[in-house]
Each structure stands twice: as structure tokens, then as C-alpha cells.
N, C-alpha and C positions, 0 to 999 in steps of 0.2 A: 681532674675537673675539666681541664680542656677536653680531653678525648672524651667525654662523660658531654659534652657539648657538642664536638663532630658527629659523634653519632647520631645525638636525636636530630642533628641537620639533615643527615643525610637519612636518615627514617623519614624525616619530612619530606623532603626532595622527593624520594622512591612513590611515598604518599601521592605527594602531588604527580609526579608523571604519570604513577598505574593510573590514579585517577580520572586522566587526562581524558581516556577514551573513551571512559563513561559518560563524562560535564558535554563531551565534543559531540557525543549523538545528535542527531535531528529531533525533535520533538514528535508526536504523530501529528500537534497542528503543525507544525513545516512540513510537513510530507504530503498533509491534505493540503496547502494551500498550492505546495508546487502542483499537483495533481489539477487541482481547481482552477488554476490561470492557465495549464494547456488545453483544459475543454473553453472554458471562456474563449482564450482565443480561438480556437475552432468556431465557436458560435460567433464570432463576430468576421470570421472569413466565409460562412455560410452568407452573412447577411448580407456584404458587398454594398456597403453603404458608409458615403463618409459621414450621413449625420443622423442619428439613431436615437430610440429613448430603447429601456429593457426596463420589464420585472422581474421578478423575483418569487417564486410560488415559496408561503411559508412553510419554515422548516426550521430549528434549530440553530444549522448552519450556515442558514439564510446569510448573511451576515460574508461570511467566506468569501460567497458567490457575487455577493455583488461588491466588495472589493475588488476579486478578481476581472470582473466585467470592467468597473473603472479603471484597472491598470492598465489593460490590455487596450483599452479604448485609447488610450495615452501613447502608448508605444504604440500603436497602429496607426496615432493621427485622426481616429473617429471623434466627433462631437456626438457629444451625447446630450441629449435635451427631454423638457415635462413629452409625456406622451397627449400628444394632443395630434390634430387632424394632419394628415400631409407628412409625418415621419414614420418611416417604417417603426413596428415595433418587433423587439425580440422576449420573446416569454419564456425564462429558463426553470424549469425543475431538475432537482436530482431525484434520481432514480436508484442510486446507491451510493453511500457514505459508508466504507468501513474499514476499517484494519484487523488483520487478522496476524494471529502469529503460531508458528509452527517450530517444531523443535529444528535447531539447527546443526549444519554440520559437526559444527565442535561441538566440545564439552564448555557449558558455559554459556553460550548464542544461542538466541533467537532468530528466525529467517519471519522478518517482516511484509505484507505484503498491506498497501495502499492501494482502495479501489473507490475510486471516485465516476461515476456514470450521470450524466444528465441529458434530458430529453428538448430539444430546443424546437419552438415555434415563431416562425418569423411569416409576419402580417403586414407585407411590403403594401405599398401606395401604390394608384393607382389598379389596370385589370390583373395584375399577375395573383395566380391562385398561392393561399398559404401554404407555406412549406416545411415540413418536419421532418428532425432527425436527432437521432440519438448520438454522443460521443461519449468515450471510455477513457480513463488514465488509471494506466495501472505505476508504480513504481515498488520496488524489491529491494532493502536491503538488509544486513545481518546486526542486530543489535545484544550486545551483552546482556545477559539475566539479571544484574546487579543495574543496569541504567533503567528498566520499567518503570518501576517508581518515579524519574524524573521524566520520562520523554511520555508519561500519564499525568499531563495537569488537572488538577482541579478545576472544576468548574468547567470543564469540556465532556463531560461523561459519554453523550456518544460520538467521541473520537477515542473510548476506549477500547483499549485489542480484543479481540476475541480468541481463545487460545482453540485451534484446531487440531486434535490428536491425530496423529498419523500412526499407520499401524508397526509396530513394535513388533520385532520379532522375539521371538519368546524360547526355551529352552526345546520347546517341539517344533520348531520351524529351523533352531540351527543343528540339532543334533539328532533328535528320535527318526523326522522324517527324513532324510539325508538317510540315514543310518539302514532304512525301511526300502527306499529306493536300490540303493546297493546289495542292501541281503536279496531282493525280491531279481535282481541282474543276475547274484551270484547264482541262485538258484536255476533260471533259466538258463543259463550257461551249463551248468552241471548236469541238469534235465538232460538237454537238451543231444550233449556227449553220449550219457549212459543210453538214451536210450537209438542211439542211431551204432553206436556198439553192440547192441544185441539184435 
């Protein structure tokens, strides 16, 4: 009975550690939001201003972006204020939201890729002309086939992956063609003897 008890303990244990690195992934929203506070910050080191208002062009993930704006505003030390006369404005759209995933190295993993793009307009006070630019975050990392289901919340559908097939080599890419190269060497090689022999 006791050993009948050590085991399913340690069944459990084993449970919970395999588990561990499943629960431990990053979500795709953490992965978009880390992505989204380093273009924010970007857009608010374009703007070089301590006291600012931004919008927000609608989108979905609207929401992300301008979290990410107010964090970054915080840690930067920028006030941010209503847009009204006399404060620079910064106007952010994303230009890409997505996650893609590809087959990974192992057996098992996924190779994750986070691509977050927005296009920022800043409408400084006074004569200076508006200024536009785009910023990119990409981030990459390898997630388990068994963690999709968790690190795919509900209710975020497009922060859902997109799976990208990558080309697979097949029985005629490792063996026929390989095999086709060589016979076609052997030949010229033999050719090549017989007839420089006669």
C-alpha cells in the first residue's frame, strides 16, 4: 500500500515537472506585448518630447498599443495629456500583427516568430513639418506542440499563429536525386576514360 502510494507521487511529480515547460511558455499575447512596448518606445524617442498626447488608429489590438504607449511614457518620464492645441501629437497604426509558426528543429517544437510593425506620425507644435516612420519588432522563440493550445487564448483570435509550411524534403530529394547526380558523374567519368583510350 505504501509503495502503491510512492509511486503515484512520484507519477505526479514527473507530471508536474514534464509539465513545467509547457504552463512556463510565454503566451502569443506576451510576446505581442513585449514586441509592442519596443516600437512604442521607438515612437516616443522619435517624438523627443516630454509632454505629448497619441492616438490610437482602430484595430482589434488597439488596446496593446496604447497600453504600450502609456508604459513607456512612464518609464521615459513623458506626460502625456487630452490632444488639444500646443502638444505635439503622435498617431500610431500597426501595419502588422502576427504570429507565425514553423516546424522546429526537434521532434515536438515549434520555431515561433512574433512580428509586430507600426507606422508612426508625429505632428510636432509650432513650424516644424510632420514626420513619418515606420518601426519593426520581430522576436523568435521555440515552443512545444503540446503548449499551442495554452499560449492560444481565447478571445485574442488574431494573435492566433499561422502555421507556415516549410519545404520537406521527400524520398526524391534524399535519395533518387542524390543517387541520379552520382550515376550521371559515374558515367562521365567512364565516358570520358573509354573514349580518350581509343
Amino acid at each position: 500500500m505504501l509503495i502503491v502510494a510512492i509511486r503515484s507521487q512520484v507519477v505526479l511529480l514527473l507530471l508536474l515537472v514534464g509539465g513545467w515547460g509547457v504552463w512556463a511558455q510565454p503566451t502569443n499575447l506576451d510576446l505581442v506585448r513585449d514586441c509592442t512596448r519596443s516600437v512604442a518606445d521607438s515612437a516616443l524617442a522619435l517624438a523627443a518630447a516630454s509632454t505629448l498626447c497619441y492616438t490610437v488608429a482602430a484595430h482589434p489590438g488597439a488596446w496593446i498599443l496604447e497600453e504600450a504607449v502609456a508604459q513607456s511614457a512612464t518609464q521615459r518620464g513623458n506626460r502625456l495629456r487630452d490632444c488639444s492645441t500646443g502638444t505635439p501629437t503622435i498617431n500610431i497604426a500597426f501595419t502588422e500583427l502576427s504570429v507565425l509558426y514553423r516546424n522546429g528543429a526537434e521532434q515536438g517544437a515549434i520555431a515561433r516568430e512574433c512580428r509586430v510593425g507600426v507606422v508612426v506620425m508625429i505632428a510636432p507644435t509650432g513650424a516644424e513639418p510632420p514626420r513619418q516612420q515606420e518601426f519593426t519588432a520581430i522576436r523568435h522563440d521555440t515552443v512545444a506542440v503540446s503548449a499551442v493550445a495554452l499560449i492560444e487564448q481565447p478571445g485574442y483570435e488574431y494573435l492566433r499563429g499561422v502555421s507556415i509550411a516549410q519545404n520537406s524534403s521527400n524520398f526524391w530529394d534524399k535519395v533518387i536525386e542524390p543517387a541520379i547526380v552520382l550515376g550521371a558523374a559515374a558515367v562521365s567519368v567512364i565516358l570520358l576514360f573509354t573514349v580518350r583510350s581509343n
